[in-house]
C-alpha positions as CSV (number, residue, x, y, z in Angstrom):
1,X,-7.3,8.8,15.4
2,X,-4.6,11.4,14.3
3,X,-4.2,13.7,16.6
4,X,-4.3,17.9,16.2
5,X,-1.0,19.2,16.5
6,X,-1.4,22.3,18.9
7,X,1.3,25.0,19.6
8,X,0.9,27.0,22.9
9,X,2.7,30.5,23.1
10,X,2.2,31.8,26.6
11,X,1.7,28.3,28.4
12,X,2.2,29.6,32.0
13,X,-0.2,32.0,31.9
14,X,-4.2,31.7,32.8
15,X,-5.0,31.4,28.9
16,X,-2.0,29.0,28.9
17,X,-3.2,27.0,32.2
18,X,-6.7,26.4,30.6
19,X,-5.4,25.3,27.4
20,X,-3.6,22.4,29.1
21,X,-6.2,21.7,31.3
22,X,-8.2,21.3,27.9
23,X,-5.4,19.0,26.1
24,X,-4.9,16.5,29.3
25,X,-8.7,15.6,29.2
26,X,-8.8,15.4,25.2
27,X,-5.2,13.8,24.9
28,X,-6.6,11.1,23.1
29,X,-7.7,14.4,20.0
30,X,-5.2,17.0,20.9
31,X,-0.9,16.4,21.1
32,X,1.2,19.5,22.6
33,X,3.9,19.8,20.3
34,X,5.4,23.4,21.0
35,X,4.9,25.5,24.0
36,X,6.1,28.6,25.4
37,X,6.6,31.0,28.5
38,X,8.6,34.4,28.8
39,X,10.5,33.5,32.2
40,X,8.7,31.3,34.1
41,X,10.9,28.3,33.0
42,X,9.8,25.7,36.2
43,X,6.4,25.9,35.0
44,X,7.2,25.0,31.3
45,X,9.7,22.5,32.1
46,X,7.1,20.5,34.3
47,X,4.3,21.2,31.7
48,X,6.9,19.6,29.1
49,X,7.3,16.4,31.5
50,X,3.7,16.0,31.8
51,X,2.9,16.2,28.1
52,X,6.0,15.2,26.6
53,X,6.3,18.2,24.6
54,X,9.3,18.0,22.1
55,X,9.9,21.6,21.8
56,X,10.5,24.5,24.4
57,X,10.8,28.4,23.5
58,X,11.9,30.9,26.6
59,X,11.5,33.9,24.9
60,X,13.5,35.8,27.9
61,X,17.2,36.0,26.0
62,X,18.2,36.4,29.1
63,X,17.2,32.9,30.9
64,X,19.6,31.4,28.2
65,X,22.2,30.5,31.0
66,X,20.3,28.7,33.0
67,X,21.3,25.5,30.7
68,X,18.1,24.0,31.4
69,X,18.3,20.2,31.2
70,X,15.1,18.3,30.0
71,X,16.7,14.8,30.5
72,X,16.7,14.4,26.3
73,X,13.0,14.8,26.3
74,X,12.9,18.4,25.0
75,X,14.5,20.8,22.9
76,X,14.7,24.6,24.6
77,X,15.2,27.3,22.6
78,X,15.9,31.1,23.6
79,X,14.3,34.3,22.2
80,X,11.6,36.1,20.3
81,X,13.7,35.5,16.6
82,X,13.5,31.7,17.5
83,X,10.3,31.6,18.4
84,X,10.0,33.5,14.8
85,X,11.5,30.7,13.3
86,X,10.0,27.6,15.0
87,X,6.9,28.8,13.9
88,X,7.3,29.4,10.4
89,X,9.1,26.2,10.1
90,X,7.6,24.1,12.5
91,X,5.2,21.2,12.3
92,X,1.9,21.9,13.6
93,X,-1.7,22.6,13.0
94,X,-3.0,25.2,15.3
95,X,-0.9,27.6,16.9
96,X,-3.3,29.1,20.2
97,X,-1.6,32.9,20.5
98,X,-2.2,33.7,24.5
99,X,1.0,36.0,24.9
100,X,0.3,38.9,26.7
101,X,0.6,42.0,25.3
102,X,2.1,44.1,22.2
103,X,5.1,40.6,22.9
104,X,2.4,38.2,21.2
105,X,1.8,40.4,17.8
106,X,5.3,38.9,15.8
107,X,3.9,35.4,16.2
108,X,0.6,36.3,14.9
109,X,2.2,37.0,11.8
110,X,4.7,34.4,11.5
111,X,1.5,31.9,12.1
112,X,-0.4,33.1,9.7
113,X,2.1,33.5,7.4
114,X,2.7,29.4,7.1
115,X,-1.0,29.5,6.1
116,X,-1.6,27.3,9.6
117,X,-4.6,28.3,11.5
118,X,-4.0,30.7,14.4
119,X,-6.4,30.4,18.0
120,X,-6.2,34.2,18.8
121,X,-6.2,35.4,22.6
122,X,-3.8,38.1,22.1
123,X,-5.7,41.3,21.1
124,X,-3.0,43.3,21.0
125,X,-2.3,41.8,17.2
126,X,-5.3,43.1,15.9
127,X,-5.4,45.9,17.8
128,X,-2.0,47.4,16.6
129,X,-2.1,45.8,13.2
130,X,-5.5,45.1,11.8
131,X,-5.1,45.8,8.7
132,X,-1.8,43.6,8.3
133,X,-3.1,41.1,9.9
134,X,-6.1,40.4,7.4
135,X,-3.6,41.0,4.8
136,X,-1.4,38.4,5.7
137,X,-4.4,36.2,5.9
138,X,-5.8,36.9,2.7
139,X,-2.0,36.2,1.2
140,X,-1.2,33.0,2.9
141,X,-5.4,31.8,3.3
142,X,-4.8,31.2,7.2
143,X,-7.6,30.6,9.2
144,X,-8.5,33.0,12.8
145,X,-10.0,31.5,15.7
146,X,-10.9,33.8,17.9
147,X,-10.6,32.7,21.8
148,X,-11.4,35.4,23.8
149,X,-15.1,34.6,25.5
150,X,-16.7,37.5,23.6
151,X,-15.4,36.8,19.7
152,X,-16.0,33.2,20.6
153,X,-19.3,33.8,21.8
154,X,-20.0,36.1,18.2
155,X,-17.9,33.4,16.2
156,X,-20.4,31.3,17.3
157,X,-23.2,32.9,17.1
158,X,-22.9,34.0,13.3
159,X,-21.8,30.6,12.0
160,X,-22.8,30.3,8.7
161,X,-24.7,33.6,8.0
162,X,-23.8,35.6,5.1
163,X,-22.1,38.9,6.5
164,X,-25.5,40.8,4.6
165,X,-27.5,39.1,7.4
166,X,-25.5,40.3,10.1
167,X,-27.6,43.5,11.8
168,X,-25.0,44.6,14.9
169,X,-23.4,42.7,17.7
170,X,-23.5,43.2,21.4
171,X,-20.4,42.9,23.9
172,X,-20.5,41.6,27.3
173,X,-18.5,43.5,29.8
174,X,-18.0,42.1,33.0
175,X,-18.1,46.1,34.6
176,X,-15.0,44.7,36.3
177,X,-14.3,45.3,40.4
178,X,-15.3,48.9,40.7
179,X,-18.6,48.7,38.3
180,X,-20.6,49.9,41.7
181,X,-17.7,51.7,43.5
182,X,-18.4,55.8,44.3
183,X,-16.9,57.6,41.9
184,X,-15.5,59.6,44.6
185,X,-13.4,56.8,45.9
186,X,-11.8,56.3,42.5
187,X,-8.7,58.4,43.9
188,X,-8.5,55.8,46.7
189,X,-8.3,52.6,44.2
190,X,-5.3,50.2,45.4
191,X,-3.5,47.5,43.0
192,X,-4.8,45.0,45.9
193,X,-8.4,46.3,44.8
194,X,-8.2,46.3,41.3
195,X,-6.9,43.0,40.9
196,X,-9.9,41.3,42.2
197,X,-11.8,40.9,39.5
198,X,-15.6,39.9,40.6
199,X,-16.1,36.7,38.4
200,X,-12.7,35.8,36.4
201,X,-9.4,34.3,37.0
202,X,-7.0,36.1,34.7
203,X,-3.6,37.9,34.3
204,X,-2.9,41.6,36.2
205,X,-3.1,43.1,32.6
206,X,-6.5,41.5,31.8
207,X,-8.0,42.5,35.5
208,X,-6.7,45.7,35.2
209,X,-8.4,46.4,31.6
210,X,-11.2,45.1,32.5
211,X,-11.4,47.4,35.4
212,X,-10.9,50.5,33.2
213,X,-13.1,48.6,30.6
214,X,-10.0,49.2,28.3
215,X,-10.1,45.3,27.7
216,X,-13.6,46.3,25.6
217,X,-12.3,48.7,23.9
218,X,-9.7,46.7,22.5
219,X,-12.5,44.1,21.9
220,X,-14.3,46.2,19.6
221,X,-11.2,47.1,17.8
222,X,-10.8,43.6,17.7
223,X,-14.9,42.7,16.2
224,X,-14.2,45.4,13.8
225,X,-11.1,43.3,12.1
226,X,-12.2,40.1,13.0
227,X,-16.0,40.1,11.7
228,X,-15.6,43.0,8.9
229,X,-18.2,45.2,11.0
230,X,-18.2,49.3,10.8
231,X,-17.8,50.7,13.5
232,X,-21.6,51.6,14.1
233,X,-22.7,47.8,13.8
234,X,-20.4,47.2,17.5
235,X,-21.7,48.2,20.8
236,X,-20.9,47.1,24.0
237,X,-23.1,46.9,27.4
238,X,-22.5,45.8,31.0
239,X,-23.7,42.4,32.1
240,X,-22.7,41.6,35.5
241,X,-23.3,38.1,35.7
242,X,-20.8,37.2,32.7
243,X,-23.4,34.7,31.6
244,X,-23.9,35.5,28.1
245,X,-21.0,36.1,26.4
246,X,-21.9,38.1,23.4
247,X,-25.2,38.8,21.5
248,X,-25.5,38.8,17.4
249,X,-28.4,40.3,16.3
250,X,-29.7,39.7,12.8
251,X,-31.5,41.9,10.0
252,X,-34.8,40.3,10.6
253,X,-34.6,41.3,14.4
254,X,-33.7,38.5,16.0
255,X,-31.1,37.7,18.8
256,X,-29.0,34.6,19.2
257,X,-26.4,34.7,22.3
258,X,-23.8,32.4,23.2
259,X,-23.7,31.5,27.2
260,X,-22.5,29.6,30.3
261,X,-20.6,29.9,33.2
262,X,-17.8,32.2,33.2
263,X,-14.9,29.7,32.1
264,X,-12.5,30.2,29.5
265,X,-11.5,26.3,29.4
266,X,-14.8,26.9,26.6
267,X,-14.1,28.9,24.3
268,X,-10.7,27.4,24.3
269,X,-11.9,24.0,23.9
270,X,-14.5,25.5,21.2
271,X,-11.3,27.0,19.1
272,X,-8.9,23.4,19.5
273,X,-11.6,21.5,18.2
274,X,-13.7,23.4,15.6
275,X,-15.2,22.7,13.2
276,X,-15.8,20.3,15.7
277,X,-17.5,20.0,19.3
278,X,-14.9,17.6,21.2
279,X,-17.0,16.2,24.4
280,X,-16.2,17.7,27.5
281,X,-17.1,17.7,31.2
282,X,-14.4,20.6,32.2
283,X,-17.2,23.3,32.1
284,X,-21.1,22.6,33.0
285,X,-23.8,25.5,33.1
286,X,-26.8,24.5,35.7
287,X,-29.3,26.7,33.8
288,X,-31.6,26.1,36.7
289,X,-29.2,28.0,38.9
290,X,-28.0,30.7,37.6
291,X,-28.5,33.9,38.9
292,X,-31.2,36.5,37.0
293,X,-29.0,38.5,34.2
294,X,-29.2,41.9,33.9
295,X,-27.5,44.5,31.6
296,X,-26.7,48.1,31.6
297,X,-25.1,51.2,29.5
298,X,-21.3,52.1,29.9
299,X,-20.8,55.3,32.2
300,X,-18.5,57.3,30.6
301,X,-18.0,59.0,33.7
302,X,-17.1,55.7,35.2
303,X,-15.4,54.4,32.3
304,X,-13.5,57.2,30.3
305,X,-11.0,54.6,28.8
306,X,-13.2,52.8,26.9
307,X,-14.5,56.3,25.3
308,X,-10.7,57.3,24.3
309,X,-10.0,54.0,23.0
310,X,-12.9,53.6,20.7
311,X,-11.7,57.2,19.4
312,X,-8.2,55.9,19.3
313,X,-9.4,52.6,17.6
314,X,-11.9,54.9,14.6
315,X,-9.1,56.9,13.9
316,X,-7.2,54.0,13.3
317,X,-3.4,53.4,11.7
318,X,-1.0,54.1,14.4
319,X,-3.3,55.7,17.3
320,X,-4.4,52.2,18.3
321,X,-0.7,51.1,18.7
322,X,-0.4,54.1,20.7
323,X,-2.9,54.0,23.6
324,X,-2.3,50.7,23.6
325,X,1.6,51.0,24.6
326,X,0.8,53.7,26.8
327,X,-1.9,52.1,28.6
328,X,0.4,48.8,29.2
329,X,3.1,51.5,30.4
330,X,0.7,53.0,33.0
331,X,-0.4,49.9,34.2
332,X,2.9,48.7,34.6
333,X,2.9,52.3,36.6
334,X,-0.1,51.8,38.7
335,X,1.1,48.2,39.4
336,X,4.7,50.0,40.9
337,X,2.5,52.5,43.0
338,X,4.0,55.5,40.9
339,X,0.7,56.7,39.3
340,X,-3.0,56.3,40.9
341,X,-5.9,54.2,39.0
342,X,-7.3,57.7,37.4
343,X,-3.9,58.8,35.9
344,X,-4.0,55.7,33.4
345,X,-6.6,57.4,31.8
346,X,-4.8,60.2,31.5
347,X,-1.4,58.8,30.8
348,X,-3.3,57.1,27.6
349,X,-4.7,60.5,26.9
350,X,-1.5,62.3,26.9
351,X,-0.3,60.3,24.6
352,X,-2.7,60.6,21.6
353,X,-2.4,63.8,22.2
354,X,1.5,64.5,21.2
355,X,0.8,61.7,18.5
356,X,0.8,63.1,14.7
357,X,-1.3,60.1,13.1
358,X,0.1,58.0,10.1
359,X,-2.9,56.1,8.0
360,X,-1.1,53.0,7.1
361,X,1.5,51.8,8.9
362,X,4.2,49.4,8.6
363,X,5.2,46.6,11.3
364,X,8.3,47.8,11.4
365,X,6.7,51.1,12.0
366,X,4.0,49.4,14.7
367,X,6.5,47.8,16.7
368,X,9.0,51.1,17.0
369,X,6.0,53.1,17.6
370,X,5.1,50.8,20.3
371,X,8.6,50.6,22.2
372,X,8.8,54.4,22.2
373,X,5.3,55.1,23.4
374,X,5.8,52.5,25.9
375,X,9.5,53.9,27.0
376,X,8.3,57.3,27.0
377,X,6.1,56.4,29.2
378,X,7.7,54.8,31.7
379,X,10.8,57.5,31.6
380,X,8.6,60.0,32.3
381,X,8.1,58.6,36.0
């Protein structure tokens, strides 16, 4: 059997863990051929002695003097422009996208751009740049994956159904660590508190979106681009359990959902493979034991940041770009103790405000737009 060809951008993060966790039990279908971290070099370097991975990017310029030595095994390589470059002239099949942030949204387009098929964790690229994104893969006829449990979950669920069939979908949220916390306590909230997410392992970004419920805004923003829904056809509800991991629901009325433990080995495994299911033991769902699901509305008393960014994201062309720098600045904020859990909301709000919208912009634009919202906020501290 030939094996797929996978590049991993972000491979020492959760997203990153899980995917090689996914490629040691299906080495004999999947081969590692690129991976990447920002700075934690020890991590890649023993990822790349464990699955001989010929190429290494540390996008940190600055880790370039470390001279790491790979004993002739590996190739590393320093920077954001090279990472660029590998990608549009590298040999692979499926790039999987889990670099955090706005940082993962010029390898989106250089992936899609070599007409390659692009496993999408980072939301940030469709966030910021929708509409350039689904240009650049009409252009070049690439292929998105989505691997985030929810668009997995609706990537599923749709299959083969003409879009005409397509009624409305319905996102999971988790409700995050303070879904039952008194709103009085909110002013209380410590980065200890918040990071503890009730039933994921993930990044301090991810945790902390998902305890604003950000994380579903940008998720929408993301089903909007990814799906070709309006806006009314996307809602979003709390499910506690995380069971079910999105809901399609049809024009004839009915519902098909896509669920199991919360894992995100799955939906990983479900974007390496497809159109195929590999076999796998690496996540099992006792149906028998799980616990009785329940769902509920989003407060917007509890959850104001989901409100402003659905705004931000229906507005559309640069005010996505921007509450999405400024929350990543105010998080960074909250994580450094300089700002409280409620003033991320209001650091995001400030910042649409003293933004004069522009309809369609550029990536050069996007990315400028996104350092000085992001700087701006962070100065102002």
């Amino acid at each position: 059997m030939v094996r797929k060809k996978v590049a991993l951008l972000g491979a020492t993060g959760s997203i990153g863990k899980s995917t090689l966790q996914v490629i040691r039990e299906q080495s004999d279908k999947l081969e590692l051929v690129l991976a990447t971290a920002h700075c934690n070099c020890d991590e890649l370097y023993h990822a790349a002695e464990e699955f001989n991975i010929p190429t290494l990017v540390v996008t940190n310029e600055n880790l370039k003097s470390l001279n790491h030595n790979t004993n002739g095994k590996s190739t590393f390589y320093y920077g954001e422009s090279e990472l660029v470059r590998i990608l549009l002239e590298g040999d692979y099949d499926i790039a999987l996208n889990a670099i955090s942030g706005s940082a993962g949204l010029n390898s989106t387009m250089a992936i899609l751009e070599t007409g390659k098929t692009l496993a999408l964790a980072n939301k940030e690229s469709l966030v910021m740049a929708g509409h350039l994104v689904k240009e650049m893969q009409a252009k070049h006829g690439s292929r998105i994956i989505p691997v985030d449990s929810e668009h997995s979950a609706l990537f599923q669920a749709i299959g083969q159904h003409p879009h005409p069939e397509v009624a409305r979908v319905h996102i999971t949220a988790s409700g995050g660590a303070f879904r039952t916390l008194a709103l009085e306590d909110f002013d209380k909230i410590t980065v200890e508190q918040a990071l503890k997410h009730p039933n994921w392992d993930m990044g301090f970004k991810v945790t902390l979106d998902s305890a604003t419920m950000f994380n579903k805004a940008l998720e929408v923003m993301e089903a909007h681009w990814l799906f070709d829904l309006d806006w009314q056809q996307i809602s979003a509800v709390i499910h506690p359990q995380s069971v079910i991991h999105s809901m399609v629901e049809f024009v004839d009325g009915s519902i098909l959902a896509q669920m199991s433990i919360p894992d995100m080995k799955l939906p990983i495994l479900y974007a390496l493979s497809y159109p195929e299911r590999y076999p796998s033991r690496l996540v099992q769902t006792n149906v028998s034991g799980l616990p009785s699901l329940t769902f509920e509305d989003i407060d917007p008393a509890r959850y104001p940041l989901y409100f402003l960014g659905l705004e931000a994201g229906k507005t559309g062309g640069i005010m996505p770009t921007v509450i999405n720098a400024a929350n990543e600045a105010a998080l960074q904020l909250f994580m450094q103790r300089k700002i409280g859990f409620n003033e991320i909301y209001k650091v995001a709000a400030k910042a649409l405000d003293k933004t004069v919208s522009i309809a369609h912009p550029d990536l050069e634009t996007i990315i400028e737009t996104n350092t000085s919202v992001y700087n701006q906020v962070i100065n102002s501290k």
